[in-house]
Structure formats: C-alpha cells, structure tokens
C-alpha positions, -999 to 999 in steps of 0.1 A, spaced: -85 -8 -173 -96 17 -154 -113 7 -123 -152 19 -122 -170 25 -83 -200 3 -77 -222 30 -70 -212 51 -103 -224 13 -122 -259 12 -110 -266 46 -124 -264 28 -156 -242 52 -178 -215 29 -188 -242 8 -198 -233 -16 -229 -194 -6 -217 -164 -27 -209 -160 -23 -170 -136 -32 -139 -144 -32 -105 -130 -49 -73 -151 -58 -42 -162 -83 -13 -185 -112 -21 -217 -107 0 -239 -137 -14 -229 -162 -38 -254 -188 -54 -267 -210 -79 -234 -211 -87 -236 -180 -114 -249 -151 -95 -225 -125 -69 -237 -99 -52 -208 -76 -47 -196 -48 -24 -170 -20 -26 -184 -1 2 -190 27 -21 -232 24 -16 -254 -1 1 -259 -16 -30 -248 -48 -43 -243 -52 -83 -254 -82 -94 -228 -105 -118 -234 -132 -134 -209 -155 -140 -206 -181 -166 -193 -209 -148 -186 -234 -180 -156 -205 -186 -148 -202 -146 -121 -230 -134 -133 -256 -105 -104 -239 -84 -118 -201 -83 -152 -217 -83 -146 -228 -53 -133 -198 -39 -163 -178 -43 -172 -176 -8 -184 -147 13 -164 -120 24 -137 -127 -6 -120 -101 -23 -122 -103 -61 -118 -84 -92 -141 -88 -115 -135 -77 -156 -170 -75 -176 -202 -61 -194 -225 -38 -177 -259 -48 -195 -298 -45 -186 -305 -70 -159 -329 -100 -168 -339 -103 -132 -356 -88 -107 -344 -62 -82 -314 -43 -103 -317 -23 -135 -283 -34 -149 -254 -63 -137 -224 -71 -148 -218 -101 -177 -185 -117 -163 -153 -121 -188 -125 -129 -161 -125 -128 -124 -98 -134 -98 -95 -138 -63 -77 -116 -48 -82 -127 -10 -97 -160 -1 -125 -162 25 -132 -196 46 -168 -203 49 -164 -221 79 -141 -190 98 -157 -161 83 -187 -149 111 -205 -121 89 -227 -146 70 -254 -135 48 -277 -138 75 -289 -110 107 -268 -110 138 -277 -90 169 -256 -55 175 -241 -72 204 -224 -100 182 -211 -75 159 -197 -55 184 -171 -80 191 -165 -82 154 -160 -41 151 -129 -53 129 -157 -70 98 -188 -60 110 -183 -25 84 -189 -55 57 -227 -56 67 -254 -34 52 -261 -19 86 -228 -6 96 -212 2 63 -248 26 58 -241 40 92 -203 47 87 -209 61 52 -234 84 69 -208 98 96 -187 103 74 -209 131 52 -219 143 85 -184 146 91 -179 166 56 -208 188 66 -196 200 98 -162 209 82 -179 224 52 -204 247 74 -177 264 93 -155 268 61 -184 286 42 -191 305 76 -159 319 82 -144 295 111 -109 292 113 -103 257 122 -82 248 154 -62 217 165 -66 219 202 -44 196 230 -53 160 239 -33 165 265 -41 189 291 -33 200 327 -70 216 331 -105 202 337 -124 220 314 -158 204 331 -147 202 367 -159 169 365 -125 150 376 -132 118 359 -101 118 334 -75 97 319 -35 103 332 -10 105 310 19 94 324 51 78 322 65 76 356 72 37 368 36 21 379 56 1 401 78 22 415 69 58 412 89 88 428 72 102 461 74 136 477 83 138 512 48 132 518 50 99 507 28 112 475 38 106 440 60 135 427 46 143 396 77 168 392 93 139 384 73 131 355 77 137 314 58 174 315 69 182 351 31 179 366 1 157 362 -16 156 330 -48 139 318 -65 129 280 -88 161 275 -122 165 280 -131 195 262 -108 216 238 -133 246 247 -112 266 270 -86 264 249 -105 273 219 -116 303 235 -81 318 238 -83 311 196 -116 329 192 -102 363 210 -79 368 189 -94 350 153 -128 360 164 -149 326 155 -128 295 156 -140 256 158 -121 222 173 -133 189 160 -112 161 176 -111 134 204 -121 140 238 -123 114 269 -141 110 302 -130 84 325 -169 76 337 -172 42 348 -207 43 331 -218 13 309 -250 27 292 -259 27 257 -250 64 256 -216 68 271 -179 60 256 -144 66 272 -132 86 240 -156 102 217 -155 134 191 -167 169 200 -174 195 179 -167 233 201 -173 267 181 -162 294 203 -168 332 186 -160 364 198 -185 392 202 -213 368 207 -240 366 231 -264 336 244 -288 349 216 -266 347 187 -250 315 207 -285 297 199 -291 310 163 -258 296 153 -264 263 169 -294 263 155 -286 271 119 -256 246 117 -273 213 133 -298 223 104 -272 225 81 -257 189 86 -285 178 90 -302 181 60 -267 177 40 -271 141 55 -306 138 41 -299 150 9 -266 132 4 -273 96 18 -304 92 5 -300 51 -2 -283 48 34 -310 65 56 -342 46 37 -316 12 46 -316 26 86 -352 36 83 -365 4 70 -345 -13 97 -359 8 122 -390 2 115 -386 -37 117 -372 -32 154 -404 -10 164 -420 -37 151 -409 -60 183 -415 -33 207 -447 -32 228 -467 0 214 -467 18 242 -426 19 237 -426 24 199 -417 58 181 -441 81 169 -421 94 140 -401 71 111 -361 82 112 -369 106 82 -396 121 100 -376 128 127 -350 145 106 -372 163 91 -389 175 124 -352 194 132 -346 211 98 -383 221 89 -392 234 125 -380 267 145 -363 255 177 -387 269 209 -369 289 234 -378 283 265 -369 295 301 -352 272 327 -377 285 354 -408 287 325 -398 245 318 -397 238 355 -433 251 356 -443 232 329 -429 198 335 -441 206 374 -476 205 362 -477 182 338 -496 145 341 -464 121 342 -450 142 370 -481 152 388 -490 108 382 -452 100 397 -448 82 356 -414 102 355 -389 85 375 -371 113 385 -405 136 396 -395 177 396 -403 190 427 -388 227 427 -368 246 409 -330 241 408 -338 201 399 -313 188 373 -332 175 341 -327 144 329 -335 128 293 -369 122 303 -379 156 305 -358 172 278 -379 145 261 -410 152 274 -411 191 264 -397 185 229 -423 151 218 -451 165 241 -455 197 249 -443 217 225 -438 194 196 -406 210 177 -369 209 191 -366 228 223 -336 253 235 -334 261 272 -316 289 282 -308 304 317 -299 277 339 -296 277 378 -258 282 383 -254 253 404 -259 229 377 -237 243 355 -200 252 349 -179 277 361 -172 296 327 -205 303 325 -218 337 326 -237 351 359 -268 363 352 -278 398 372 -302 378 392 -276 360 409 -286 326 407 -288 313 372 -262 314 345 -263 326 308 -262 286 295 -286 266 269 -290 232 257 -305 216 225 -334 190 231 -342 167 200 -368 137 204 -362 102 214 -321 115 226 -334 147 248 -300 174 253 -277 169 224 -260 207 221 -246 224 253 -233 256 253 -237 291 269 -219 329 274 -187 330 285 -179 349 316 -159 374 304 -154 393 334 -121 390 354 -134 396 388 -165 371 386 -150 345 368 -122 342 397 -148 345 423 -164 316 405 -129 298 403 -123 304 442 -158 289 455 -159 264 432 -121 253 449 -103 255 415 -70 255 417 -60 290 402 -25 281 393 -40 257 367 -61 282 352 -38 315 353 -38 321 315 -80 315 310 -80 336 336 -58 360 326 -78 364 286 -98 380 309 -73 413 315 -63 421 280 -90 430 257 -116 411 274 -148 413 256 -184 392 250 -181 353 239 -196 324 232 -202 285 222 -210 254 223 -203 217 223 -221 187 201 -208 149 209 -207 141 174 -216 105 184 -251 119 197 -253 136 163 -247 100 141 -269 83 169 -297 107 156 -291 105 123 -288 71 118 -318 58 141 -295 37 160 -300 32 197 -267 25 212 -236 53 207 -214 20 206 -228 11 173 -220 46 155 -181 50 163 -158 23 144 -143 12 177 -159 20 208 -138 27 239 -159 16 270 -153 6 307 -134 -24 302 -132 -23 270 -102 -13 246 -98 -41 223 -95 -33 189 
C-alpha cells in the first residue's frame, strides 16, 4: 500500500479510504488513542486503536517517541479537536522507545534542555514548526533569484582573504600541532603546509562573488560561513548561512530596492506557506510575553510583525539625518540608552536601529551613507570624503538584519583604501586587479539567514533556529 503523508490525511480527501502511514508516537493513552507524527505538519492524526485486536506485546510498546506503521480507515472523528482519525486494522513497531530513557516527554522543557538534545528535540512541536519554516524560507530564497535571473554560485569555504578585516577566523590546517615546521624566525612556516600558505573557514563568499557578478552580471552564494568570535550571546554562532547577491551595473539605490523586494518576497512566501507553523510560534510567543514584565513585552504578535515588513515601504534614511534624530530623542537625551550617541561617527548598536524602526518612524528602516570608519574597505567613497556608499536593513525587536553597499570600483581608491587600512596587497591582487579590466558600477548585500528564521519564527535565541549550533565551546553534535 501506498504510503499517505500526515498532512495530505487531515485535509480529509481520502476520507472513508483504506490508508498507510508511518510516524513517531507523541502521546499515547487510555490505552486506544495515538497521536502521531511524520514531521510532515504540526499536526498530530489522531488513531484509535482497538486494543481487544492489538497483542499485550506491541501494546506495550506503544510508548513515546516509537516508530510505527500504522494500516487503517480514515473516518470522521467522534471527538473533539480533529475532523477525521484513523480506525486502526494492523500496526507494528518499527523502533521501540523506552519510557524511562527517552527525555522528549509529552510535557514543556525549557530551550536550554533541548539544546543539549539538538539530536530529538526536532520531535517537539516547537522545533519541528521552526525547522519546517527554514526550510520554505530556504525554498524562497532559491526560488527569488531563479525567477529574477541570478545565476547561482558555489563560492570557497576555504579562503586565504578576510573578506571583513575582522581577523577572527578559523585555520585550516594540517601541519603537526605538536611539532610544526618554523622559518628561521622561529615562526611556523606555513609554506610547509597543504595549500603552501595560511588558510582560514570563510567569512563571507562576497568578494569572491563579485568576480562572478562581472562577468554573469547578477549572481548569488548561499552557503556556510564562520567567525571565530569568542562571543556567547543569544545572537552569535561560530558557523552560520549567508545569503550575498552581488550584480553588476548596480548602484546603492537599486542595491536597496532589490534588498527590499526580496526580504519581501520570502517573507511573505513564509506566511503564505506555513500558515499552521507560524499560528504554533505565535501562540507560543504570546504565552512567553505573558511572563515578561510589561514594560519588556512586544508590541506586535509574530504575524504582525511579519506583516509590518511585507505591507510597509522601508524609510530611507541618512546616516547623519539618524544621528540627529536618535541625538535628540528622550532615551538618549534621559541616558535610558545604554550606549548614549554623542556625535556623529558613533557606531549604532541594536538599540537604536531599534529605536528608529518601533519608534520613530514606525516601518522598517534603511540607512544609507555611513562614516567610512565604521565600515569596510570595499566600500565605495563617497565625494565628501568621509562616509561610504553602504546601508543596512533595520527590522523591529532584531534592529540591522541586511548589510550591504556599492562596491568600490575604482582601482586607485580601492588600493588606497587597501594600503591605510594595512592590508596585505599580495592577498588581495586579483579583487584588486577586477578593478583594471572592464571595471564598472556594483553592488550587494549580505543577510545571516539565521537572523532571517530568528524573525520569522519569533524565537529569541539564533541557537534555537539552526539544527546544530556551533558556539564557543561548543561543537558537539
């Protein structure tokens, strides 16, 4: 027989049929009724077994967390929260499940808990709603470039560049820990090593991409990426997705319109496609506001928050015009923020990217033109000499979630920039050198796809929207 999907069953059209379907025991009781799982919808199907035809040994091994299959009739339900269940003929076990061992009972445990049970915890409501729902995010983002005319690019994990100058990355090596080869210099001789020079875990795919878009004209990566920040917060991870469009003949302008458009787009392929999922994660989030004093609760439900990013135009705002405003405004000029802006060149944090998007302005926020010594060195010089041709994306309750700018394009600045900013050149002779043949107007942007999920879902910590979170101290799994 063939075997039917959970969530095709509760639509009811095989009702009255003859139907198959495997699954994991969430709740078993009274002896007659399971609620099973195939991880195909948050939904349970109800069946009911008749256990004067079931044998004492399988009754028994009706546990949580079993796998079973499960041969029967899908009928109206005579109970109360399904429309139809499934009238058992034959079921067998096809993995047992000890009551005593197994740790996702049918009962709530805290995020933390399931966290060192990432290996199960996909069998609870939460996380199998939240995984479902990255994974049509994931479709979406795929889907939007396709229909937009991206050419999709696979670039390198490993990389002799720091795309972000930040220095904080993972070596890839495989010279002897314990007894490495030195230099006269008594320093290790990387020369020695599998690629002939020191290599690190990327952090961005962007430079790289760029190379793609001049000469494919708009390109996209969407892979791994990894910062070696010893930072334990609840939104940082050692190895994380980002999504990086680079397109030629773009400028900052059409840079925002196409950022804008396509978080749109997945966005609201998210709400229309995981409907049963996101009223789960909204129903739980309103439960946790519930034990939050009021002054800390949201203002907006997770679909109202959704729908405040696809029904809204994004502001565009100025650097230097956002200064101004958060200068003036009562949290600074009351010392509530605790980072208080004082003058112009401050770096913003979360928040007041938070501040101008719930507050002031009331709709997601881009700002563009940042002071150039906040910013990366492949960004674009402005003629004013001090700020740079760069935006970010401001959503509420996460604050910057899309980074991106104009790409210096021209030869002489960008090696300027590359000299003061004590680059070493060397690494960075072929980005450099796009610059020489056929060099013209380009731009993008990255999204941590994590931040996007985080949003999506409602959840609070990036940890509990990637299947295995990689963490300071941390890699088990």
């Amino acid at each position: 027989m063939k075997l039917d999907n959970i969530k095709e069953l509760l639509g009811g059209e095989k009702l009255l049929q003859e139907v198959s379907v495997k699954g994991w025991i969430r709740t078993f009781r009274s002896n007659r009724f399971i609620a099973l799982n195939d991880g195909s919808t948050i939904n349970n199907i109800q069946c009911v077994v008749d256990f004067e035809n079931i044998s004492e040994k399988i009754l028994k091994q009706l546990n949580t967390g079993a796998a079973v299959s499960i041969n029967g009739t899908l009928v109206e339900s005579q109970g109360k929260g399904q429309n139809v269940e499934i009238q058992v003929k034959d079921i067998a076990i096809l993995g047992e499940s000890n009551p005593e061992e197994y740790p996702i009972q049918p009962k709530k445990h805290s995020l933390e808990f399931l966290r060192e049970k990432a290996h199960l915890r996909v069998r609870t409501s939460t996380f199998s709603a939240i995984m479902r729902v990255r994974s049509s995010l994931s479709f979406a983002v795929h889907q939007y470039f396709n229909q937009n005319g991206f050419n999709y690019v696979h670039t390198p994990i490993i990389t002799g560049s720091d795309a972000e100058g930040a220095g904080e990355m993972f070596r890839v090596s495989t010279l002897d820990i314990k007894n490495p080869p030195l230099t006269d210099n008594k320093e290790i001789d990387f020369k020695e090593d599998f690629f002939g020079k020191e290599t690190n875990l990327t952090v961005s795919g962007q430079l790289e991409a760029e190379t793609y878009a001049m000469g494919l004209g708009k390109v996209y990566t969407f892979g791994p990426t990894f910062r070696a920040e010893n930072s334990n917060t609840s939104r940082h991870l050692a190895e994380f997705w980002m999504i990086e469009p680079e397109v030629a003949f773009l400028d900052l302008d059409g840079n925002m319109d196409l950022a804008e458009d396509f978080i749109k787009y997945v966005i609201k392929y998210a709400l229309d496609n995981c409907k049963d999922d996101l009223e789960f994660l909204e129903q739980r989030l309103l439960q946790e506001e519930k034990t939050k004093p009021q002054a800390e609760r949201s203002e907006m439900t997770l679909t109202e928050k959704l729908h405040f990013v696809i029904d809204n135009n994004f502001k565009r705002v100025s650097y230097t015009e956002a200064i101004e405003i958060l200068k003036n405004s009562k949290p600074n000029k009351k010392k509530k923020f605790n980072y208080i802006i004082e003058e112009w060149g401050a770096d913003l944090q979360s928040e007041h990217e938070r501040y101008l998007v719930e507050k002031h302005f009331k709709t997601p926020v881009i700002l563009f033109d940042y002071p150039a010594d906040i910013k990366a060195f492949y960004m674009r010089a402005n003629e004013d000499g001090k700020t740079v041709r760069a935006m970010d994306i401001l959503f509420p309750g996460i604050g910057e979630i899309v980074g991106g700018a104009q790409r210096e394009e021209r030869y002489d600045v960008l090696k300027e920039k590359v000299e003061a900013m004590g680059i070493d050149e060397k690494e960075l002779w072929w980005y450099l050198e796009l610059r020489k043949f056929g060099t013209a107007t380009h731009s993008g942007f990255g999204l941590g796809f994590e931040r996007l999920v985080l949003f999506a879902t409602g959840m609070t910590n990036i940890r509990d929207v990637i299947p295995f979170p990689r963490t300071p101290q941390n890699a088990e799994f």
